[in-house]
C-alpha positions in Angstrom: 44.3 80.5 173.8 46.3 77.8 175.2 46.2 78.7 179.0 42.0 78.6 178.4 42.1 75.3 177.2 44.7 73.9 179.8 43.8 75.9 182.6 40.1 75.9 182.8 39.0 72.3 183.2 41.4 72.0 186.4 40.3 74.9 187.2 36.4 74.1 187.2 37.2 71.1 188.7 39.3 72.3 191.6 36.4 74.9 192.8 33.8 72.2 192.4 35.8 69.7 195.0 36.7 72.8 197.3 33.1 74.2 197.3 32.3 70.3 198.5 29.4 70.0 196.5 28.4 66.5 197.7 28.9 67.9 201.6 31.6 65.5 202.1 34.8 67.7 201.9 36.3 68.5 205.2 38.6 71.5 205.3 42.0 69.6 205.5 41.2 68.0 202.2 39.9 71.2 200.3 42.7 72.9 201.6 45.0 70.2 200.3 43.3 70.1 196.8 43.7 74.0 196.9 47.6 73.6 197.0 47.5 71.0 194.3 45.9 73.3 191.9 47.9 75.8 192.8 51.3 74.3 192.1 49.5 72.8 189.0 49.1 76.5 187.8 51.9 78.2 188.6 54.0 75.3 187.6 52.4 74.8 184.2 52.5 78.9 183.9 56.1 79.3 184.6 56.7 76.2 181.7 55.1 79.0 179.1 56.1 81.8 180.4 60.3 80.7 180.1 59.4 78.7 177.0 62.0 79.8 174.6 59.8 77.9 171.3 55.9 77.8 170.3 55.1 74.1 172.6 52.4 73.2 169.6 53.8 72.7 166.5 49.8 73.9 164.8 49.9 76.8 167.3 52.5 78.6 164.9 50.4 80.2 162.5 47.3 81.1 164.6 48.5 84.1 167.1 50.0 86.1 164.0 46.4 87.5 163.2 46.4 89.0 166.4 49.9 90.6 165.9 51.5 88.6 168.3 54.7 86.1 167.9 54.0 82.8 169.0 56.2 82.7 171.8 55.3 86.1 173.2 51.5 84.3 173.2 52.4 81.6 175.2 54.3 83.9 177.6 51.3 85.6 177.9 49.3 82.4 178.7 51.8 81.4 181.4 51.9 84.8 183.3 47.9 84.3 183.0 47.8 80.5 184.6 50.3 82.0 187.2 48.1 84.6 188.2 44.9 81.8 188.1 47.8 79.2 190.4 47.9 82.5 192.8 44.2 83.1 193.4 44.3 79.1 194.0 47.7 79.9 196.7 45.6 82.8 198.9 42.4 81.0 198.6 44.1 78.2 200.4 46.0 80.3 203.1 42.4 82.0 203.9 40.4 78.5 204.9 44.0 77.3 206.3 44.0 80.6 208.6 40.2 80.1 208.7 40.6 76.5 209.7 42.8 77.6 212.7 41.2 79.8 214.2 38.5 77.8 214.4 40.7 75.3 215.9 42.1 77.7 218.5 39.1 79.2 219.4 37.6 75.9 220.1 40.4 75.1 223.1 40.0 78.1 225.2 36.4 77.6 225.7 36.0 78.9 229.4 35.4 76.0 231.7 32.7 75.9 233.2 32.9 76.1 237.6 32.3 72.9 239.5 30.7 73.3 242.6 33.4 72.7 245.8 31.6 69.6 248.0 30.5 70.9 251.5 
């Protein structure tokens, strides 16, 4: 289970500094983090899921148990991480769409009516 053991920690990691656990995250920079963990994911996925050998040399003998090649395995994984880098990509585009609305909605406050002098 190579995408478990590579994708995982980032993973964990990634919804811990998004979440802003220590209340100092502002959207711009959870938003930012999001898209780095994205391309992380689908970058790293798309590596396994063209790779045209078994990556780890020790990985060879342990998928046939499971009936599957080696290679076909790490495909596998790879589609998996893309999927996981994907969840990161809409996740991001929701507080980025989130984050303008908020934005917009905070400029057409109605104004509110001076009294003309007399």
């Amino acid at each position: 289970m190579v995408w478990l053991a590579l994708e995982s920690p980032v993973d964990a990691l990634g919804w811990v500094g998004v979440a802003g656990v220590h209340g100092h995250r502002t959207q711009f920079e959870a938003i930012a983090l999001l898209g780095v963990i994205a391309l992380q994911g689908i970058w790293g996925g798309a590596l396994f899921v063209f790779a045209s050998r078994p990556i780890y040399e020790p990985y060879l003998d342990t998928t046939q148990p499971w009936g599957l090649d080696p290679v076909d395995d790490i495909s596998l994984g790879g589609v998996i991480m893309c999927v996981a880098g994907l969840a990161f990509v809409v996740t991001a585009v929701v507080r980025l769409v989130s984050l303008l609305l908020s934005l917009e909605g905070g400029d057409r406050r109605r104004p509110t009516p001076t009294p003309l002098p007399t």
